[in-house]
N, C-alpha and C positions, 0 to 999 in steps of 0.2 A: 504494500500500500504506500501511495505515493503522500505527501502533505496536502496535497489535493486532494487526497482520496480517487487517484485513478487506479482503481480497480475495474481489472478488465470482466470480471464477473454483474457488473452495473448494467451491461447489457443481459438483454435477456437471452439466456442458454438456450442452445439449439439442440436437434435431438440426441446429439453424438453425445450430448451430456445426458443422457436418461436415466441412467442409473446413481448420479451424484445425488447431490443435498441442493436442491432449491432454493430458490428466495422465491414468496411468493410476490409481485408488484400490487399495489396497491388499485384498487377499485377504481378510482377519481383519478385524472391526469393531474398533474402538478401543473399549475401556470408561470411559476418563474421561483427566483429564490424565497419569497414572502412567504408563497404557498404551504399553508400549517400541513406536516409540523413542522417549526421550526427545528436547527441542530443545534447543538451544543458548541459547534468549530463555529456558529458564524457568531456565538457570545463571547468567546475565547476570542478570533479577530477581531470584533469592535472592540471591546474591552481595552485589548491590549492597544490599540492604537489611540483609543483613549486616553490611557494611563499613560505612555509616552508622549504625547502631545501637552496632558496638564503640565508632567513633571519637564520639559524642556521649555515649555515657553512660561511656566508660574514658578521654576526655580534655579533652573543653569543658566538660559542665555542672558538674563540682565546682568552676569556674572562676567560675561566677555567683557574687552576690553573696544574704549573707543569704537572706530568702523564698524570693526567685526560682529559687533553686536546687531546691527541695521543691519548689513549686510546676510548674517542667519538669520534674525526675523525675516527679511525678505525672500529666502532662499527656501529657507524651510517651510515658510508658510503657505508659499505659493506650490512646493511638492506636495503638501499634506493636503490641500485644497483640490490641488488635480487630481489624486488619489483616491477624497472622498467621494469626486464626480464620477469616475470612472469603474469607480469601487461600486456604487449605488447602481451605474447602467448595468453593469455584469450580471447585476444579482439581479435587478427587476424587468432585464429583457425577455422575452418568451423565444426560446431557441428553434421551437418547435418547426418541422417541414411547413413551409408555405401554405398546400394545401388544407393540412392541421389548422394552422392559426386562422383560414379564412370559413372552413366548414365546419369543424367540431367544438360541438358544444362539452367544455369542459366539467359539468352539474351531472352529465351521463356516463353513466358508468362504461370502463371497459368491459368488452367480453371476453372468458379464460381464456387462454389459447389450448385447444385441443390437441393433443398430439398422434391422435389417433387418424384425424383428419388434414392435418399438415404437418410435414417435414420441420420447416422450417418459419419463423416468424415473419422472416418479409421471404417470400417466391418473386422472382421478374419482377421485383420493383413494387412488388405488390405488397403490403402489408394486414396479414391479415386479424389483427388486433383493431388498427386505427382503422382499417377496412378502404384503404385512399390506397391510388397510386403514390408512389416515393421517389425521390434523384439515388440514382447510384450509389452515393456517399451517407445513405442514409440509414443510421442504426437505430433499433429500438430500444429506449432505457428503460430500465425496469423500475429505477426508484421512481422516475418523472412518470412512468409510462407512457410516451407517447414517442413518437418516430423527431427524430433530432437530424435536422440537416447539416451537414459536414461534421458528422459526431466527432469531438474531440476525445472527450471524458466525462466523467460525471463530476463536480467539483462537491464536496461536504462545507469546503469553507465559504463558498457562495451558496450553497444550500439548491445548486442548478447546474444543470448542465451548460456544456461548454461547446460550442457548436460555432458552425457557419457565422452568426448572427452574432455573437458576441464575443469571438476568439481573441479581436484585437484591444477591445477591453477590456479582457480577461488580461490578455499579455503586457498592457501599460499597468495596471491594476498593480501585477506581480513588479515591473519594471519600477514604476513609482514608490511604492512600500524598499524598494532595495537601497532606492537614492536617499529616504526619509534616513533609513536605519542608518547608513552609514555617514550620515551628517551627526545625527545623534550621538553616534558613538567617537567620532570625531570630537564633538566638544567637549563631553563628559572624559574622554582621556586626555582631553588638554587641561580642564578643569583640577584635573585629580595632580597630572602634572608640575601644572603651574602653584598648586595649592604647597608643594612639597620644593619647588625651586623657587621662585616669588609670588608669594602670597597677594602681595600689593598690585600685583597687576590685574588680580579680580575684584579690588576693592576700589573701583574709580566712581562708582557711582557718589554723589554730592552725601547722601547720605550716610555712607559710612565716618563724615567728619563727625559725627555724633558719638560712634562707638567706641570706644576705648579700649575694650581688649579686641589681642588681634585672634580669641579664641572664638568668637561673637561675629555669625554668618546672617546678611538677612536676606531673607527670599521671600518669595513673590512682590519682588519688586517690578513696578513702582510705584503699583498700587496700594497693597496690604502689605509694606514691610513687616517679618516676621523674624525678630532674632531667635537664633539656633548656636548651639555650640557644635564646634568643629566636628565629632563623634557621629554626630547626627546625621551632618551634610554627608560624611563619608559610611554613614549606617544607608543611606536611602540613594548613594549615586551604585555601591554594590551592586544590590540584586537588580538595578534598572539596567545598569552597565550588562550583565551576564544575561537577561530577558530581553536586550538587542540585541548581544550575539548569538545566542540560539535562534532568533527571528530571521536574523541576516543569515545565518547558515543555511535552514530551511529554505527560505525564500529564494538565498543566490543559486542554490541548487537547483530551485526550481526553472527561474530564469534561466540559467545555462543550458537545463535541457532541452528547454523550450526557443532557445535561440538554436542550439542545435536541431531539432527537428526541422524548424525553419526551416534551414541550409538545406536540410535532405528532403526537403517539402514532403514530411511525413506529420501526419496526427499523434496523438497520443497512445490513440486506441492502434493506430497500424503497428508502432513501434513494440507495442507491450503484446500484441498478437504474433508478431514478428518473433520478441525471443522467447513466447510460451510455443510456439511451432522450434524450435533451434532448441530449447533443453526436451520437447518430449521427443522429435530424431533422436539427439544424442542419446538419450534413455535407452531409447529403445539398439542402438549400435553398442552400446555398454552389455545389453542382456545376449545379441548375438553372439558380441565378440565371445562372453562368457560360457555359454553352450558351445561354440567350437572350441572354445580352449580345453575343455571337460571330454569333449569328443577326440581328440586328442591326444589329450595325459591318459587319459585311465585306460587299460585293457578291453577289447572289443569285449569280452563277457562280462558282465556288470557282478558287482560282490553281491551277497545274497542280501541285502538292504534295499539293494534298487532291480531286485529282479522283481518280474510280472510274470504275473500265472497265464501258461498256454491255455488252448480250448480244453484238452486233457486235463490239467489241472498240475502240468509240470514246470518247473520255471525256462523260458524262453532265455532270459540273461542278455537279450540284448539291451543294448543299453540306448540307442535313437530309441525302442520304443518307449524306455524310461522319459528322454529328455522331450519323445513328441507329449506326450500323457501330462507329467507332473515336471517340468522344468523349473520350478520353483521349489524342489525339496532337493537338498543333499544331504545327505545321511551324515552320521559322524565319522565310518569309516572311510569316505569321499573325502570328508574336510580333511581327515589325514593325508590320505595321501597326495591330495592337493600340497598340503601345506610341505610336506618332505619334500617334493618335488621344484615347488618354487624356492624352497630354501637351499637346495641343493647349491653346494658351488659351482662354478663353472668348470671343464675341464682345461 
C-alpha cells in the first residue's frame, strides 16, 4: 500500500480472482471525496497541514530576521494557499466516465455483479455494473463504485479517486504540500541553529526591547505576544521538526514516483499491475526451476515416501508421477538428500 493508498485490489477483481477474499463495493456510487463516509487519512491531512500552518506562521516566522521574514510570509503563504485550492478541486471533483456523470443517477443503487453471467466487469468497453459504454482506459473502482476514466488509483487521502479528470491536481496537490514542507523545515532548522550560534538575530523584533532575559521567547507575534522560556520553544519546534520530515519523506516519495511515471507515461494502476504480472512469472519460474532440479538430483525411483500406489495396489516409484500429483510435498527423506547434495563440495 502506497501513502495514497494505491492498492491495486480498489479495482474491482475479475474472475481469475474467484477463489480469493472479496471486498464487497458498496450499494451507492460515491460522488467525489465529500461522499460519507468520510476517512480517517483525509482528518490526518487536514489536521496536519493545519497544525503546520498555525505553528509557522503564529510562532517561527516573526522569528526571522529582517527581509526574510516578508519574504517567507510571502512564499509560504502563497504555497499553502495554492495547495489549499488545488487540495479542495482533487477531493470535490467527480472523476467519474463522462457518460456516468451525465446519465447516472447517483440515489440508485448499483447492481451485484454476477459472475455466473459475466466474465468480467467491463467486456468491449462495456460495463456491466454502470451498464454504459466506457473509453478504453476505463476501470471500475470498487470503493467509489462507479467506472473512473483514465483510472489512476484510488486515493484514501483525498477520500476519491484519481482519474482523467483530476490527475493534474492530484499531482500539484502532492507537488505543492512538498514545496510547503521543505520551506518549513528550512526555517525551523535555521531557527534551532541560529538559537544555538546567535541568538540575537531572532530577536529583532521592537518588542523584544522589553525583555530582559535572553531565556524569554515571544511568539505569536505581532499580534498576541506570548512569552515562553527557551525549553518550551525547543519542546514544540521537536516533534513539528520530525512531523515535517516524515510528511516530506512520504510525500517526496510520492512525487518522485509520480514524476517518474510521467516520463514512462504510465498510471499508477499500469505500473502496480505491471510488477504484480513480473513477481507472479517469477513465482511461478522459481517452482519450475525447483521441480526440475528435484527431477534431476534424486534417483529415477522415488524413496518409499513419495511412491504412489499402481492400479494393482503396488508402488509405481516413479517419481514425474509424484511431482505431476503433489508437487508441493517433499518428504523429509527428499529434504535430505537434497540438502547433502547441494552441500556437497565441488570436485
Amino acid at each position: 500500500m502506497g501513502i495514497c493508498g494505491m492498492n491495486w485490489n480498489r479495482v474491482l477483481p475479475e474472475a481469475g480472482d474467484a477463489n480469493k477474499k472479496k471486498t464487497v463495493p458498496p450499494r451507492l456510487s460515491r460522488v467525489n471525496g465529500w461522499t460519507p463516509p468520510l476517512h480517517i487519512f483525509q482528518a490526518i491531512s487536514w489536521s496536519t497541514l493545519l497544525l503546520l500552518s498555525f505553528v509557522a506562521f503564529g510562532m517561527f516566522l516573526p522569528l526571522l530576521p529582517g527581509v526574510w521574514k516578508h519574504v517567507a510570509y510571502a512564499v509560504l503563504g502563497g504555497l499553502l494557499t495554492f495547495h489549499v485550492i488545488v487540495h479542495l478541486v482533487a477531493t470535490s471533483t467527480d472523476p467519474a466516465e463522462d457518460m456516468v456523470r451525465l446519465t447516472k443517477n447517483y440515489s440508485e443503487p448499483v447492481p451485484i455483479f454476477d459472475r455466473t453471467k459475466h466474465t468480467h466487469v467491463i467486456q468491449n468497453e462495456y460495463c456491466h455494473l454502470c451498464e454504459l459504454m466506457v473509453s478504453p482506459n476505463t476501470k471500475h473502482c470498487i470503493s467509489c463504485n462507479k467506472c473512473v476514466s483514465g483510472f489512476d488509483h484510488h486515493c484514501k487521502w483525498l477520500n476519491n479517486c484519481v482519474g482523467k479528470r483530476n490527475y493534474m491536481v492530484f499531482f500539484f496537490t502532492v507537488a505543492s504540500a512538498v514545496g510547503s514542507l521543505i520551506i518549513v523545515i528550512v526555517i525551523l532548522l535555521y531557527i534551532v541553529i541560529q538559537h544555538f550560534v546567535n541568538p540575537h538575530q531572532l530577536r529583532t523584533d521592537p518588542r523584544y526591547k522589553e525583555v530582559k532575559s535572553d531565556n524569554i521567547w515571544l511568539l505569536f507575534l505581532p499580534l498576541w505576544p506570548v512569552e515562553v522560556r527557551t525549553p518550551v520553544v525547543l519542546s514544540i519546534i521537536a516533534p513539528v521538526l520530525l512531523l515535517a520530515l516524515i510528511s516530506l519523506l512520504m510525500l517526496g516519495r510520492l512525487l518522485l514516483i509520480h514524476i517518474y511515471l510521467r516520463a514512462k507515461n504510465m498510471s499508477t494502476f499500469d505500473y502496480i499491475m505491471q510488477d504484480h504480472l513480473k513477481k507472479n512469472v517469477g513465482s511461478a519460474d522459481q517452482k519450475k526451476g525447483g521441480l526440475e532440479l528435484m527431477a534431476i538430483l534424486l534417483p529415477l525411483r522415488a524413496p518409499p515416501c513419495l511412491a504412489t500406489e499402481s492400479s494393482s495396489g503396488g508402488p509405481t516409484g516413479i517419481l514425474a508421477t509424484f511431482i505431476t500429483r503433489r508437487p508441493q510435498f517433499v518428504c523429509a527423506r527428499t529434504s535430505a538428500i537434497l540438502g547433502v547434495i547441494t552441500r556437497a563440495p565441488s570436485p
